[in-house]
N, C-alpha and C positions, 0 to 999 in steps of 0.2 A: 367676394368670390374666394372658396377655397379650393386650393391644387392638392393634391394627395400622387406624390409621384412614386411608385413600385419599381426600385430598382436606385441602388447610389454608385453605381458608376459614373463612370468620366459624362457620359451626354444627361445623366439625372441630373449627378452634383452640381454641372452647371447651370443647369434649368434654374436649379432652387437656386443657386448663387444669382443668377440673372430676376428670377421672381422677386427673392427677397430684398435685394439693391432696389426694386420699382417699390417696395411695399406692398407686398401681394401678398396676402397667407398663406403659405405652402409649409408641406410635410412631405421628408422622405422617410419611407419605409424599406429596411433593406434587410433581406436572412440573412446575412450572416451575422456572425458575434458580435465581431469587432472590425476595424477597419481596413487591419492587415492580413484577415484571413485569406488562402487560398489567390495571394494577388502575387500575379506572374512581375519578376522584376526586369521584364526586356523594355528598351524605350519606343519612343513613341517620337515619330517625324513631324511638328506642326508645322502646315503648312501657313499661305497668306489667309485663307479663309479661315482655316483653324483658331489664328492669331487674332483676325477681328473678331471672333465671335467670344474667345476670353475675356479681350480687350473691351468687350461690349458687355460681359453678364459681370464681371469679377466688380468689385470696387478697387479703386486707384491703388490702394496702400496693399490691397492682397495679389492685385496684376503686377506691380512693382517689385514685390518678393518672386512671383513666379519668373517673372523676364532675368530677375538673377538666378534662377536656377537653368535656363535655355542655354545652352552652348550653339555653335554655328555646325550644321549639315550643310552648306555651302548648296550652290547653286547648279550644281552640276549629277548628269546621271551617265553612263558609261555603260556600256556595251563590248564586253570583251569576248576573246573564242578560249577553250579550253587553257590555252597557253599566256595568258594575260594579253595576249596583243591587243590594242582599242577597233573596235569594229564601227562604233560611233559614239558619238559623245552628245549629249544634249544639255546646252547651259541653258536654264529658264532666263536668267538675267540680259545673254542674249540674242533671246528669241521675241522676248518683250518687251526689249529696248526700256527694259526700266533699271534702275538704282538694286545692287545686290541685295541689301538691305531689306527692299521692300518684298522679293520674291524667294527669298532664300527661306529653306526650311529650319526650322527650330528641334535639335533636337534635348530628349526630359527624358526623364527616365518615367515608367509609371507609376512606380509607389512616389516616387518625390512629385507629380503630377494632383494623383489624387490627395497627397498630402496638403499641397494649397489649394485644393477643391474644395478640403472639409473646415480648414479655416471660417473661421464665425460659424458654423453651424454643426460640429461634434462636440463644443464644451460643453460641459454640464451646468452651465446656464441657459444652454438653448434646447428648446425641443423639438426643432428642422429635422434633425435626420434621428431616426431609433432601430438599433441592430437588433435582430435575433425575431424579427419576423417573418412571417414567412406566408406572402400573399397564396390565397389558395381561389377564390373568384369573384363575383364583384353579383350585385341584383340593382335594376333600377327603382327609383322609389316612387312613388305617385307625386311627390311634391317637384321631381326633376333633379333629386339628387341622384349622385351614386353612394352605395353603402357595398363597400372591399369588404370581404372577411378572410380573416387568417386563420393560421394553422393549432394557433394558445385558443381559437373560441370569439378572439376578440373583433371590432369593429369599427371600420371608419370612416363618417359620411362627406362627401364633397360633391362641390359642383363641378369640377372635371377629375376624371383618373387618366394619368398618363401611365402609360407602361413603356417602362427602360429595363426593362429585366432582360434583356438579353437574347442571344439567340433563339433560346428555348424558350421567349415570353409565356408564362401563365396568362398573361392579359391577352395578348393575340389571338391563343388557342381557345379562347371563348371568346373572344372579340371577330374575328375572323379565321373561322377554323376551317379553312380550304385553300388557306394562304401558307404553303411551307415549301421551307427548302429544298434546292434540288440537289442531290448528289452528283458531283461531277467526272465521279473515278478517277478522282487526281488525289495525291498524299503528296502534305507536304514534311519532310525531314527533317529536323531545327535543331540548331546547336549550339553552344556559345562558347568559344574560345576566349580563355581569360589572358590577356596579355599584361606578362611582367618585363622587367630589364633585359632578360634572355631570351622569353617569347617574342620580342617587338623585331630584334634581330632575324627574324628566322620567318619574318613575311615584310615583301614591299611597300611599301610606305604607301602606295595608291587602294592599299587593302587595309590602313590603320588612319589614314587622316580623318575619317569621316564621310568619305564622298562615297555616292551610293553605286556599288557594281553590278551589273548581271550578265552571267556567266552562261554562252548561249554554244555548245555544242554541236555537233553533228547528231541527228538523230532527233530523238526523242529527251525531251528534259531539259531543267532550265537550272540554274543555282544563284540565289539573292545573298549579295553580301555587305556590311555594313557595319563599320565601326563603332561605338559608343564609349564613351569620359563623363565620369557623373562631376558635377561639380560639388558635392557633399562629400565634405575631407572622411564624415565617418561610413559612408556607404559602402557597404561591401560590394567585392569587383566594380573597381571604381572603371574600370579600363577592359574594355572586348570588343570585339568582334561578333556580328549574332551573321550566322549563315544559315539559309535555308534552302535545301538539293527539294526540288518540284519535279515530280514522274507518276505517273501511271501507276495505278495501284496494282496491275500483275508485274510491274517491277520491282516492287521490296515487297514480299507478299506481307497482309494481314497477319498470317503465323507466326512471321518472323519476331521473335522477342525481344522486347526494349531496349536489356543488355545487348542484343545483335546488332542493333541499326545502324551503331557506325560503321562496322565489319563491312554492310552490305551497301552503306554507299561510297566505302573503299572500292569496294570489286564495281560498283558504278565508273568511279572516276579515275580508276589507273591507271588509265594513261594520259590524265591531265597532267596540266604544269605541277612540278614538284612543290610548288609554295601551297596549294590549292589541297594536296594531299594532306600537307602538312595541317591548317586549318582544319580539316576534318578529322585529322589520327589524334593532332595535341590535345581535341577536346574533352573534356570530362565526361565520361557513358553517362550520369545523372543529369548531366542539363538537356542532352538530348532526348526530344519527342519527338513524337508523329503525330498529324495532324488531318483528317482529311478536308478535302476540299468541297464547299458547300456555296450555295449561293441560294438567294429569293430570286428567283421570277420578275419580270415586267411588272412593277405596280399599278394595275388598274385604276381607276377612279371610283369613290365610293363615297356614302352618303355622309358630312361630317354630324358631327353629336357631340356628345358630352364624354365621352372616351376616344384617346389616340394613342398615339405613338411615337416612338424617337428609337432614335439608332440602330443599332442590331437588333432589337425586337421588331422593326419592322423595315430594312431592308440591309441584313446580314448580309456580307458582299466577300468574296475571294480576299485575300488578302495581297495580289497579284497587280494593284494600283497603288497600295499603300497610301489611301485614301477613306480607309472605314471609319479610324475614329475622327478626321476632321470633318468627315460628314456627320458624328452624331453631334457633333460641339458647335457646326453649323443648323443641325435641327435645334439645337437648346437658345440658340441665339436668334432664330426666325419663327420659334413658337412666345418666347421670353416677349417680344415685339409682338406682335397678335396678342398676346395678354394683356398686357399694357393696353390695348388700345381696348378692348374688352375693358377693361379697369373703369377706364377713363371714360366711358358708357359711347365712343366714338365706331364700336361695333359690339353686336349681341352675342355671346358664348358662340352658336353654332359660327355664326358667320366670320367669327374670329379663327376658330377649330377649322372652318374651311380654308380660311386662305394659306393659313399654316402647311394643311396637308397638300394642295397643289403647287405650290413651289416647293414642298418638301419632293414630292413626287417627281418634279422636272427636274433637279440637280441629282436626285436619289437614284431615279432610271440613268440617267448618264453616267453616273458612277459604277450603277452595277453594270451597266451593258461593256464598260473598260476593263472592269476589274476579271471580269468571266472571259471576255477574249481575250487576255494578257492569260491567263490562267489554259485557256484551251489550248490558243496556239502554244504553250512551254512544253504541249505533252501529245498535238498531232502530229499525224504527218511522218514523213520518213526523210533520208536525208535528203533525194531530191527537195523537197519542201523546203530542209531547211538550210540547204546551198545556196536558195534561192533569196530568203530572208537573210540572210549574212550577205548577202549582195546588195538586196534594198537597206543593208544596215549601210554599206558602205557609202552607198551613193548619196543617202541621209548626211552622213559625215562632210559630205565633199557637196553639197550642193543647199544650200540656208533656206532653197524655197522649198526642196522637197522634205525637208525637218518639217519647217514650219507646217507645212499642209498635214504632217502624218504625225511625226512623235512630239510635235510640239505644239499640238492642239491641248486647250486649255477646258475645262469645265467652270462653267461660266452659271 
């Protein structure tokens, strides 16, 4: 059996990392040049599922380097109103009555992430992954392969093509091309504040330990905040803050130019707490984007084959769960399993390719159905609405079984 994966991001790289630990044939294929190109350096939250699924495709000695690069996001999430006060607090550790350790999130940065993803398979003695491809669409063949062809002319035949390319799948949009994203009239704002010896003074500690904030106003609008510390002595901005102001896209218009967009979620938030201004004015205009907000749809059920899918190529999700990439690393570790057993002649291709995509589908749907309501509710409603939610935040706070029931529901 040969795999042929289009796409070496974090849910590809791990595929092949998980195929090739079983002995499986596989090949990624990925446009860009080289490894570093166009790779955004904000980090990345693993969670517990995130974690087995590393722990499950990496081999020992390349999971052992990565867990030294993990630092602690600790266990807790927070709920604050403009002015830092806590509205509630949610500790997964206990809400699950389990060990910190086992539930706590892991935070990586992403270039140091993918850099032990490509581990054993970018040397120049391996031929796993080859940059500067560039899939363009795939035909079926009468013997039950598939034959990709790209963008140089070239081609390449397998008996499955996964497609991890991304939001924008090439594979999807001829694999299933009635399947796209919905625009949600939400934009999100992003920005990173670099903190040094002088910077660290000039915000509270509850905004630089690590632990994740959000910042829930009156009105309309939400603000995500969260620290990151590389452990790579040579990493640039080893130490920040990544914030992101979520609103309504007739509230920082479209027009508004790139150089502007701190300006204008200045005049957003001034009359938040002065620490909150400060994060947004100290940032540097270049690390701030804008983003908008997108999502897939309910995933239907559909016939499997010899072509699928993983992560944001086929169920791109709000970023409002902070949940998207442990879901693609969860597809790589629950198709990686269905190959094997495929392998192991203990199921046929399709019947493998099925079971993959229905449990992909049931954890994929719960993810995006959270990620788009965390997303909706940060930008309906008026302040009645959201007087109303800072009260259910409190009583969350003050009451373990209404957590448990509402913010402390788990995806399972």
């Amino acid at each position: 059996m040969r795999v042929l994966i289009v796409g070496g991001g974090i849910g590809g790289l791990t595929l092949a990392q998980g195929l090739l630990k079983a002995g499986i044939d596989v090949k990624v294929v990925e446009r860009q040049m080289e490894k570093s190109e166009n790779l955004a350096g904000y980090g990345i939250h693993i969670d517990k599922n995130g974690r087995h699924a590393l722990r499950s495709c990496l081999s020992l000695s390349n999971w052992t380097r990565l867990q030294a690069r993990f630092s602690s996001a600790g266990t807790q999430l927070f709920f604050r109103d403009t002015q830092l006060r806590v509205l509630a607090e949610k500790d997964d550790a206990v809400l699950s009555e389990k060990p910190s350790l086992e539930v706590e999130r892991s935070a990586v940065g992403r270039i140091e992430l993918r850099d032990a993803l490509l581990e054993g398979l970018s040397n120049p003695s391996s031929k796993t992954i080859q940059w500067g491809r560039t899939f363009t669409e795939y035909t079926q063949l009468e013997d039950g392969q598939v034959r990709a062809y790209f963008s140089d002319g070239s081609h390449e035949d397998c008996d499955l093509l996964v497609g991890a390319d991304g939001p924008n799948s090439k594979v999807r949009q001829q694999f299933m091309p009635n399947l796209n994203r919905l625009d949600l009239g939400i934009q999100a704002i992003a920005g990173r504040y670099i903190l040094d010896d002088e910077k660290m003074l000039k915000l509270p500690t509850e905004l630089t330990n690590g632990s994740l904030n959000n910042i829930v106003p009156y009105g309309k609008g939400w603000m995500f905040i969260s620290s990151w510390g590389s452990k790579q002595t040579n990493s640039k901005d080893q130490h920040y803050v990544l914030w992101a102001y979520v609103v309504p896209v007739d509230r920082v218009a479209w027009t508004c130019e790139e150089t502007d967009l701190k300006d204008s979620v200045l005049r957003n938030i001034s009359q938040w707490a002065p620490e909150l201004n400060e994060l947004v004015n100290g940032t540097d205009p270049s690390t701030i984007k804008r983003l908008p907000i997108r999502t897939m749809p309910n995933l239907a059920s559909w016939e499997p084959g010899n072509i699928t899918l993983i992560g944001d190529a086929i169920h791109n999700m709000t970023p409002m769960a902070g949940i998207g990439a442990n879901t693609a690393l969860r597809d790589a570790e629950v198709l990686t399993r269905c190959l094997i057993d495929v392998a192991a002649g203990r199921l046929g291709l399709t019947d493998g390719v099925g079971v993959y995509e229905s449990t992909m589908r049931r954890y994929a749907n719960e993810a995006l159905k959270l990620s788009t309501r965390n997303a909706i509710n940060a930008c309906e409603g008026g302040m009645a609405q959201r007087f109303l939610f800072r009260n259910f935040l409190r009583a969350a706070h003050s009451f373990p079984v209404i957590m448990r029931a509402t913010l402390g529901r788990q995806i399972e």
